[in-house]
KOLMAR-552980 format. One record per residue (C-alpha): residue number from 1; chain; x, y, z. Coordinates in nm, 3 decimals. Each point is the difference from the previous one (the first is absolute). Layout:
N
> k  c  x  y  z
> NUM  A  X  Y  Z;
...
# end
This chain:
339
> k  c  x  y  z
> 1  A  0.000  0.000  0.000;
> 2  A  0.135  0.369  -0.094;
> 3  A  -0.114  0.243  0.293;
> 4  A  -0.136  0.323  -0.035;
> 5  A  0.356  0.185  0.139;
> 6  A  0.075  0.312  -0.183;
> 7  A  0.368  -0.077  0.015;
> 8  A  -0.043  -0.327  -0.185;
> 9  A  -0.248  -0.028  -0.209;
> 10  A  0.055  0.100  -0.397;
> 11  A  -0.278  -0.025  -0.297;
> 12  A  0.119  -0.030  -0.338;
> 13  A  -0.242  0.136  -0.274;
> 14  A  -0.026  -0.180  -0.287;
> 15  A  -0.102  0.283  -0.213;
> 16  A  -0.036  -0.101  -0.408;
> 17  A  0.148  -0.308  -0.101;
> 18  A  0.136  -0.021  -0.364;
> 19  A  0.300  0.053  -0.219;
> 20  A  0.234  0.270  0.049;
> 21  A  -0.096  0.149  -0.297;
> 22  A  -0.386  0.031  0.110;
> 23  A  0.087  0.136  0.349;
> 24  A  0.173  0.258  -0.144;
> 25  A  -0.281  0.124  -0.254;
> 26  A  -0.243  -0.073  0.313;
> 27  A  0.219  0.250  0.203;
> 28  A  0.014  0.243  -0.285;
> 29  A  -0.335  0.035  0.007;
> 30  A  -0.071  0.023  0.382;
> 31  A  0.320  0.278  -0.008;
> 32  A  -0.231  0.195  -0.238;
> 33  A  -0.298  -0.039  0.142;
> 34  A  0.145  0.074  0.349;
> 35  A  0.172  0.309  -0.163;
> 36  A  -0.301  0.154  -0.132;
> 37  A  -0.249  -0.058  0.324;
> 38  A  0.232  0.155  0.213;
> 39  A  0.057  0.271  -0.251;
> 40  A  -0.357  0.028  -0.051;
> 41  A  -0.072  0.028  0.333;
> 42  A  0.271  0.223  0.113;
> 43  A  -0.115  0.245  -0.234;
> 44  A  -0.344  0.035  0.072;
> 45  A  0.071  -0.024  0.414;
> 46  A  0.230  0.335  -0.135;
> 47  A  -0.244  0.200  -0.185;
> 48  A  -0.268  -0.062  0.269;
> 49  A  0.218  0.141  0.284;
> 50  A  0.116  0.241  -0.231;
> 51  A  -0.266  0.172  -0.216;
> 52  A  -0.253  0.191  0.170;
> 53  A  -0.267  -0.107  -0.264;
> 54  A  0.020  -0.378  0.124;
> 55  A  -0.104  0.121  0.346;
> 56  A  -0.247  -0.145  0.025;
> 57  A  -0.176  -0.339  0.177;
> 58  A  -0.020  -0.207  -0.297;
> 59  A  0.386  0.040  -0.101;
> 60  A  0.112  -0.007  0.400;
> 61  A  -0.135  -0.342  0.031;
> 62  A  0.197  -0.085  -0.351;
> 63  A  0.317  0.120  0.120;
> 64  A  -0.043  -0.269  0.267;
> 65  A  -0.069  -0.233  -0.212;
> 66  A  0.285  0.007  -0.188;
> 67  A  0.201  0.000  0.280;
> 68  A  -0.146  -0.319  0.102;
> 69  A  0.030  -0.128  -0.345;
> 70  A  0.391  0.062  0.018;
> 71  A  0.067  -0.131  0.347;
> 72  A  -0.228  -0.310  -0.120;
> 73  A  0.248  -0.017  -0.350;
> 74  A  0.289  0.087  0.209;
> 75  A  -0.093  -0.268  0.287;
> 76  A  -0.010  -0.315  -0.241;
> 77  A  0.191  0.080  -0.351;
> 78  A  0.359  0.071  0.081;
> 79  A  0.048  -0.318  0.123;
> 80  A  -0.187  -0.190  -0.277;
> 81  A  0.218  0.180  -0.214;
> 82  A  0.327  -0.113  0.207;
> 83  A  -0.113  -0.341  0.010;
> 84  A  -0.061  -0.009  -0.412;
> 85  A  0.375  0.118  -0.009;
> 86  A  0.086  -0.296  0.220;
> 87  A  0.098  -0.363  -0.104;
> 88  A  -0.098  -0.101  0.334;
> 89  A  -0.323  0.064  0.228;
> 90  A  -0.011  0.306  0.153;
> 91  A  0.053  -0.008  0.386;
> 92  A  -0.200  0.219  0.225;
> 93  A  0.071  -0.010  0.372;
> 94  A  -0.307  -0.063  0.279;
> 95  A  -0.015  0.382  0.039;
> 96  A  -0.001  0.093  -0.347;
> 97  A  -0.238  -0.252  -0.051;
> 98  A  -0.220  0.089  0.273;
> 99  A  0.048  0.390  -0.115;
> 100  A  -0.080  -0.013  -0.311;
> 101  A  -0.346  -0.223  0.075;
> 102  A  -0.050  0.282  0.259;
> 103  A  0.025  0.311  -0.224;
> 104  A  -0.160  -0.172  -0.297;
> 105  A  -0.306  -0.098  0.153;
> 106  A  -0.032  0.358  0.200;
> 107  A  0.065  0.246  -0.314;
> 108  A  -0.266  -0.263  -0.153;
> 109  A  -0.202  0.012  0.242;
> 110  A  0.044  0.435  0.013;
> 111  A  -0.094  -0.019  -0.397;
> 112  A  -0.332  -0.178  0.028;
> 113  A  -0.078  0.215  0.275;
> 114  A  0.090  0.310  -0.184;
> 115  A  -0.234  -0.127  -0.277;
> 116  A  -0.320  0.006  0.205;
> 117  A  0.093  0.335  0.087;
> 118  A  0.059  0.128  -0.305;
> 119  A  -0.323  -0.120  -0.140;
> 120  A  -0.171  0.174  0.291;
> 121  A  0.150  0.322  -0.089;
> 122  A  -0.151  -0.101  -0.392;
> 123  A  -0.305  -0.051  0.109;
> 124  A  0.001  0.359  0.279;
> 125  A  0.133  0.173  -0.347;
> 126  A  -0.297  -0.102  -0.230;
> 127  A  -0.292  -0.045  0.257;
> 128  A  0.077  0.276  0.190;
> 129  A  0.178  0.260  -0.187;
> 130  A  -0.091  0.300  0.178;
> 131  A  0.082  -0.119  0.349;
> 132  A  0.340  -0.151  -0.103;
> 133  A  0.254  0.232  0.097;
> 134  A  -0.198  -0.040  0.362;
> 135  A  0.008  -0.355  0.037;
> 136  A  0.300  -0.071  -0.189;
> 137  A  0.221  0.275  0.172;
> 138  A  0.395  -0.027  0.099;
> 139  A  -0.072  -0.154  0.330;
> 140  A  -0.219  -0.273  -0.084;
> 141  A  0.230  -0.085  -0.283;
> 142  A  0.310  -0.017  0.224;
> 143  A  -0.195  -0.193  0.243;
> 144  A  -0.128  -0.288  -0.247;
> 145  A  0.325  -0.052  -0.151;
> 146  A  0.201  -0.018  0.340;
> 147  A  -0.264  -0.247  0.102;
> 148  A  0.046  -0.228  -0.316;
> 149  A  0.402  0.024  0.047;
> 150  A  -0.007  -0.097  0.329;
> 151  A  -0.283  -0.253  -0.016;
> 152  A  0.174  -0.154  -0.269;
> 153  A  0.313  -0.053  0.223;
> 154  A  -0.172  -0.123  0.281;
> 155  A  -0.220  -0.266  -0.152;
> 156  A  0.296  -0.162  -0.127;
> 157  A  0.193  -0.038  0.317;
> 158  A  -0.154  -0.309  0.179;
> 159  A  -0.032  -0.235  -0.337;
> 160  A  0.332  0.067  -0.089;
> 161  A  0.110  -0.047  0.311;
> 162  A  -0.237  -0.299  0.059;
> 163  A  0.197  -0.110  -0.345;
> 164  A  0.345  -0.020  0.094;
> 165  A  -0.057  -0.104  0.365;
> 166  A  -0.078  -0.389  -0.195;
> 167  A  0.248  -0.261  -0.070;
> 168  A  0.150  -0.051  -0.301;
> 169  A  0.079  -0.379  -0.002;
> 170  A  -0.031  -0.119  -0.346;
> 171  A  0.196  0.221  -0.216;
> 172  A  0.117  0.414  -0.040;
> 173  A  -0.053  -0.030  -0.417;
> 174  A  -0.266  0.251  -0.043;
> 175  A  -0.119  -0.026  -0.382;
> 176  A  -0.095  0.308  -0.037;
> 177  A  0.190  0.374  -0.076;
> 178  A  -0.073  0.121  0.326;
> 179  A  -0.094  -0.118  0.342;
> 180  A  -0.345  -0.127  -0.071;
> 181  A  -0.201  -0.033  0.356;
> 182  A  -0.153  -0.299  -0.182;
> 183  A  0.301  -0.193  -0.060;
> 184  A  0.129  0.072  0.343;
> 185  A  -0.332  -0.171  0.136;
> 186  A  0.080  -0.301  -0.248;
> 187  A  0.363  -0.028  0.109;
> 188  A  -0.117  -0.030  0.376;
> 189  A  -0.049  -0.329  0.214;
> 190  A  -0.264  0.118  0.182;
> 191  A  -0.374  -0.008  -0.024;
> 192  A  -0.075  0.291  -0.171;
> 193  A  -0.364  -0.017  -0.035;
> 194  A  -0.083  0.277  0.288;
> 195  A  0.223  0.261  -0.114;
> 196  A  -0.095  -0.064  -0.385;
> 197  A  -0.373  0.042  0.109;
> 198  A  0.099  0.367  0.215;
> 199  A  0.214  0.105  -0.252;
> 200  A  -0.317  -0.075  -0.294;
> 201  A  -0.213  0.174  0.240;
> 202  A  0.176  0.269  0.024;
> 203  A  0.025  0.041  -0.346;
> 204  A  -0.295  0.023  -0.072;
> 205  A  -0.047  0.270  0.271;
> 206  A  0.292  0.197  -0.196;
> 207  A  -0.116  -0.019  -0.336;
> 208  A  -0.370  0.072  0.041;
> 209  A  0.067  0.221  0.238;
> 210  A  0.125  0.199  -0.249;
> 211  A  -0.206  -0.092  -0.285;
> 212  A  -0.337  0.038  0.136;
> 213  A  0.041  0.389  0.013;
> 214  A  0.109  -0.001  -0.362;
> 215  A  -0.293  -0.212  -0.135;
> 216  A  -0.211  0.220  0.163;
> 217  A  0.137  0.287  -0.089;
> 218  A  -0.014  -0.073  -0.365;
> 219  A  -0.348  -0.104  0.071;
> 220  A  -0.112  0.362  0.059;
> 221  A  0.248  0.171  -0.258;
> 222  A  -0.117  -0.244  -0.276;
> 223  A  -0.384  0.090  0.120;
> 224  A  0.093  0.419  -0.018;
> 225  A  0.153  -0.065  -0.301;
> 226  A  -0.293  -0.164  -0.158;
> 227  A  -0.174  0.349  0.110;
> 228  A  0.218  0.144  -0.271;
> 229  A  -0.232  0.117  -0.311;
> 230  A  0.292  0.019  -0.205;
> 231  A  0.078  -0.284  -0.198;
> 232  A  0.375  0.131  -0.057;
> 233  A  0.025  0.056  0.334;
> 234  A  -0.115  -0.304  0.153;
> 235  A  0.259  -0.174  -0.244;
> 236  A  0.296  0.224  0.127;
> 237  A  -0.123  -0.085  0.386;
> 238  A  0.004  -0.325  -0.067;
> 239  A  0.361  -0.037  -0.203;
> 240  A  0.113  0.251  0.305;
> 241  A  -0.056  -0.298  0.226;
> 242  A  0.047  -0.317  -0.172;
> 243  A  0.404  0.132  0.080;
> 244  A  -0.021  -0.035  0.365;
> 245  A  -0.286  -0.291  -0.015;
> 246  A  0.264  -0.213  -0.252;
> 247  A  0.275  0.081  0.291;
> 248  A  -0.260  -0.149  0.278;
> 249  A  -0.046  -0.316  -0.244;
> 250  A  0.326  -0.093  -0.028;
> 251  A  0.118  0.088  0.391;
> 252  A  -0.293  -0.151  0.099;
> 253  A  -0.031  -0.297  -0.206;
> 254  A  0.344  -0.089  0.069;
> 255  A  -0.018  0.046  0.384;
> 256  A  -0.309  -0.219  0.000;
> 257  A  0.151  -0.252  -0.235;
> 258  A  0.356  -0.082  0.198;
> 259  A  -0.135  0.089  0.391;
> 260  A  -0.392  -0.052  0.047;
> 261  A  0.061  -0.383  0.047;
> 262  A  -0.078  -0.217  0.327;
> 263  A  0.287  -0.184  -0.088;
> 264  A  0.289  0.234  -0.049;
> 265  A  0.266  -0.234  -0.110;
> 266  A  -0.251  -0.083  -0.283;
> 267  A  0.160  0.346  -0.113;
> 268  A  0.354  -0.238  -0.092;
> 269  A  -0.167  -0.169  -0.295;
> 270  A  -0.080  0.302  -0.182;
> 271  A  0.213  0.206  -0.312;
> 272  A  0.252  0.258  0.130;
> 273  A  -0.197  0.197  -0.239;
> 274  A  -0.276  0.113  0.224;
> 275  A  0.274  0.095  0.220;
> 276  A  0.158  0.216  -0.242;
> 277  A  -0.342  0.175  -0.112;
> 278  A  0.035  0.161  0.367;
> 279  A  0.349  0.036  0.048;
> 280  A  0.120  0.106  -0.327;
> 281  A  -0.294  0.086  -0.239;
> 282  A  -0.216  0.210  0.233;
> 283  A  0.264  0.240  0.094;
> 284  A  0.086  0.035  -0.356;
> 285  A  -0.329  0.097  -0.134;
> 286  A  -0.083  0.235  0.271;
> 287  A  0.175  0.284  -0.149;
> 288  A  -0.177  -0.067  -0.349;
> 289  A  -0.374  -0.114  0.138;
> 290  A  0.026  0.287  0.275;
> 291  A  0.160  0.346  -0.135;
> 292  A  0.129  -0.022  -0.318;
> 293  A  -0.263  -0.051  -0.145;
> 294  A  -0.165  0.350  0.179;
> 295  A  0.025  0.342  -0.148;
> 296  A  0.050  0.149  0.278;
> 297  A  0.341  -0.234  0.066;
> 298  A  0.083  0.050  -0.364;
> 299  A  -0.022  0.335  0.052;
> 300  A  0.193  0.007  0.293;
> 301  A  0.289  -0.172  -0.126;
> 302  A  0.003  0.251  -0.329;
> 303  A  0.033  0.276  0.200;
> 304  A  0.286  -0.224  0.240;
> 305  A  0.187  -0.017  -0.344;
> 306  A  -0.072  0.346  -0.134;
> 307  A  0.166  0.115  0.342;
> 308  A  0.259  -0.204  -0.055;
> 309  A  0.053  0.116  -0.359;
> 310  A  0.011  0.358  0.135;
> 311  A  0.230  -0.067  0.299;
> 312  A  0.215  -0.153  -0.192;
> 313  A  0.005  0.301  -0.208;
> 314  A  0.007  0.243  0.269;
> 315  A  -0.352  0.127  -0.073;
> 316  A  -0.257  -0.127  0.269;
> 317  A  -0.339  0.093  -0.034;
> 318  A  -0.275  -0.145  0.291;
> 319  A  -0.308  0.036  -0.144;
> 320  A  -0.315  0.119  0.246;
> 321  A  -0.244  -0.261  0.030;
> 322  A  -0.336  -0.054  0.229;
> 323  A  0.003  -0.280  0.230;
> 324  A  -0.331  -0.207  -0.101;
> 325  A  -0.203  0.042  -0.271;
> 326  A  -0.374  0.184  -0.053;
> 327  A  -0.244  -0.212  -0.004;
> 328  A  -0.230  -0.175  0.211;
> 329  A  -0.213  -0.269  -0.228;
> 330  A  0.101  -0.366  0.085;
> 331  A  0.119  -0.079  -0.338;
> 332  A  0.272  0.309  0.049;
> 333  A  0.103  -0.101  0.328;
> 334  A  0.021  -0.379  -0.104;
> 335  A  0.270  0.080  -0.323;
> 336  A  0.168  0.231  0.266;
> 337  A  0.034  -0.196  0.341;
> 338  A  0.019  -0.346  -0.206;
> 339  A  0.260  -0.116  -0.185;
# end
């Protein structure tokens, strides 16, 4: 039997199995997709802290986002990427096992929380435009996210916890890229059935936690929209927020797919793939499904280069600019809150 001591105990991560030659177009890939989420990210965490114009709810609770989406990239993919550059397993020690479960499943954990927020804010934005700058005000907005960071922390602590305090008896080989809770489970001699059945439970806790507000909240802002008497701007509504619904999908579906099982070791027998919609597709879309595909981002970040331009040439020219927009109507306040 291998004990659960710190000081002993090492887990080798199989990673991608394959010839040299595929490893190395697998890590090419995963460099550039790594590259551009934290890129991505970066940039729009920058121009929300930065511009005055993306003060706003909406684009606060994106800038967190993105920071979760990078600490989640950042967490998992550097040493997937180490390991493809490897011609033998990767070896990660108890405590870098056990810390990167930890901050993996919190900053997860954060995101999905930040998502029922952020469709709360959708729906306060179209169903109540002319009391949101009341209800959605700088306190309240402080005080959700603070609450979703530090939820998302402390949920985490006992099952990891509960994780690593088993013993591993029948082999360190986890076949995975990262430290999979499942495959820890699998690789331990005890009866796991309790913990599995806590741990599903509180899955399910987690995730519809999280995704009741948001089907509710698309409820009501598909049922205003409807109100619309304008066909072109019922369509436009709706495009607006297929974005963020197609982001819920795939977080969502995923989430429920890999961790809303009674038996989590169950979670071993299925592709890496699903692991690497939330781990490495997600946070590269975000940028794309989020903001760039906004004109108010776009415009933004023409301006960020114009000023750039014009530094550069010794000529810099700030532009005056109003804060929010005029306009009260849902469909306004949907195309500018939403992105």
């Amino acid at each position: 039997m291998v004990g659960n001591h710190s000081g002993v105990i090492k887990f080798y991560i199989e990673g991608f199995s394959g010839s040299p030659e595929f490893r190395h177009t697998l890590f090419a890939i995963f460099f550039f997709s790594f590259f551009v989420t934290i890129m991505g990210n970066v940039i729009i965490i920058v121009i929300v802290c930065a511009d005055h114009r993306l003060h706003s709810p909406m684009y606060f609770f994106l800038g967190h986002l993105s920071c979760l989406d990078v600490l989640i990239t950042s967490t998992l993919i550097p040493p997937m990427l180490g390991g493809l550059l490897m011609s033998e397993l990767l070896t990660m020690s108890f405590s870098a096992c056990f810390t990167q479960l930890f901050l993996y499943l919190s900053f997860g954990t954060t995101e999905l929380a930040l998502l029922g927020i952020m469709a709360v804010d959708r729906y306060v934005a179209v169903c109540n435009p002319l009391r949101y700058n009341i209800i959605m005000n700088n306190q309240v907005c402080i005080s959700v996210v603070t609450l979703a960071w530090v939820l998302g922390f402390l949920i985490e602590i006992w099952p990891v916890y509960a994780t690593f305090q088993l013993p591993f008896c029948r082999s360190t080989v986890v076949n995975h890229f990262y430290c999979d809770r499942g495959l820890l489970l699998k690789l331990s001699c005890e009866d796991t059935a309790f913990l599995e059945f806590i741990l599903f439970l509180m899955a399910v806790v987690i995730l519809f936690g999280s995704l009741l507000p948001t089907l509710i909240s698309y409820t009501y802002i598909i049922s205003t929209i409807l109100k619309i008497s304008s066909a072109s701007g019922r369509r436009k509504a709706f495009s607006t927020c297929a974005s963020h619904f197609t982001f819920v999908i795939i977080g969502y579906g995923t989430c429920l797919f890999l961790y809303v099982k009674p038996k989590q070791t169950q979670a071993a027998e299925y592709n890496r793939i699903v692991s690497l919609m939330i781990s490495v597709v997600t946070p590269f879309l975000t940028p794309f499904i989020f903001t760039l595909r906004n004109d108010k981002v776009k415009e933004v970040l023409r301006d960020g280069m114009k000023h750039c331009y014009h530094l550069f040439k010794g000529q810099v020219h700030f532009p005056s600019r109003s804060l929010f927009p005029v306009g009260t109507n849902a469909i306004d306040l949907l195309q500018y809150y939403s992105v």
